[in-house]
N, C-alpha and C positions, 0 to 999 in steps of 0.2 A: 504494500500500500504506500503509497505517495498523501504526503502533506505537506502542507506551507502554511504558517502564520506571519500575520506583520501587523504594526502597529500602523493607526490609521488615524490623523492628524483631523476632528472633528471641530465644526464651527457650527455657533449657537444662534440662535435667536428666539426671543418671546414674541409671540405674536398672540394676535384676537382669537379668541374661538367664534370663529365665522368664515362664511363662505369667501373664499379667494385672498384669505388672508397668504397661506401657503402658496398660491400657485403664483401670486404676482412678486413674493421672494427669488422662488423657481426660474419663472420666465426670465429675471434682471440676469442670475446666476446665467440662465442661458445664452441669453442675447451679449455677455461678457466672455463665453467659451466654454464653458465649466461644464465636465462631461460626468457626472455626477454619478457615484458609484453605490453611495450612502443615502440614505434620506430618509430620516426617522422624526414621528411627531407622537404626541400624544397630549391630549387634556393635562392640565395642571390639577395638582392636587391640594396644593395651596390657594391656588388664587381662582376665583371662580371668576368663567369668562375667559380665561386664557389658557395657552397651552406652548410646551417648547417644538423648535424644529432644532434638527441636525442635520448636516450635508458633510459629505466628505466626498472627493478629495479637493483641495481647491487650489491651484497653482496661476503663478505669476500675477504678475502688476492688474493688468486688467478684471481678472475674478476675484480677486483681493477688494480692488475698488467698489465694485459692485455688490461683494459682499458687508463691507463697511455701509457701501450706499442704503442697504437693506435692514442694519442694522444689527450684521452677522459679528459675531467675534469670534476668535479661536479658543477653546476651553482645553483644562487639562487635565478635567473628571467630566467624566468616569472615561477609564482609559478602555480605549475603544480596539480588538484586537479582531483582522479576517481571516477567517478560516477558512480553508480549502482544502482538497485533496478528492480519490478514489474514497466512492461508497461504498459501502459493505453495509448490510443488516446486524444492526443492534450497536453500531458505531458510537452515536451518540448514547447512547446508555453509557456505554464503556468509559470514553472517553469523561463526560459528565462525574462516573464516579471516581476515576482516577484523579480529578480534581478535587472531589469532595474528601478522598481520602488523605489530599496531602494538604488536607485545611483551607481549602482555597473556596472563599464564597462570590459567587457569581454573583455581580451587581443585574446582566441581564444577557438573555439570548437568545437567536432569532439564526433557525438553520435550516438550508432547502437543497431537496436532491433535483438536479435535473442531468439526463443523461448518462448516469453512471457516475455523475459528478457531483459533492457537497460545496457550496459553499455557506458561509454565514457568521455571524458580527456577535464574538463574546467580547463583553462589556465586563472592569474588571473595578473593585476600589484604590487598587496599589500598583505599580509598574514591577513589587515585586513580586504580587499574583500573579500579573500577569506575562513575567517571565517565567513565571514557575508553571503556569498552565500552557508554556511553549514549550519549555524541555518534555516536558506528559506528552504533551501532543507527537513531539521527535521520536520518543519513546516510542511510542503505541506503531507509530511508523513504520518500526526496524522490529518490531516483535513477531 
């Protein structure tokens, strides 16, 4: 089996919970280049009426601008890590508890097979979970 993880340099923004608050963030990112790999939202649980976005990945001057324009900034939580590799049945069980056993708690996760292939975005609270849930990961690799 074949794996890759890396770490994934996510930008933020609060936005309205309403229609098109999201997409006219999206369209700016677009119409600036941003080929956008990431892109996670959800309701707020603090603030009612609002909700966060995340986009990743965002490179050079122009998607920068436009993200600032939007009212994006780069954040350093929760440290966002993609996973990839060859599927196999019961993968992620495996993988999930060999985290759990080396005390490692998932801030969040979101993983999809297409093709004989996984990929998907664990979320972690430390850079040094989340180095530790990429050695697990190398491991289960070569096992």
């Amino acid at each position: 089996m074949s794996f890759k993880m890396q770490r994934v340099h996510v930008f933020h923004s609060e936005v309205e919970d309403k229609p098109g608050e999201i997409s006219g963030k999206l369209k700016k990112l677009a119409e600036a280049g941003a080929h956008l790999e990431y892109v996670y939202s959800q309701r707020s649980q603090e603030k009612s009426g609002h909700g966060d976005l995340y986009v990743a990945p965002l490179h050079g001057p122009n998607e920068l601008a436009a993200a600032r324009e939007v009212g994006m900034h780069q954040v350093t939580e929760p440290i966002v890590m993609r996973v990839e590799g060859d599927d196999k049945a019961g993968l992620g069980g495996r993988l999930t508890q060999a985290w759990e056993m080396a005390g490692i708690n998932l801030h969040g996760l979101v993983m999809s097979v297409i093709g004989g292939k996984f990929v998907g975005y664990a979320t972690f609270d430390s850079v040094a979970d989340a180095n530790k849930a990429a050695t697990i990961l190398a491991e289960l690799g070569t096992a």
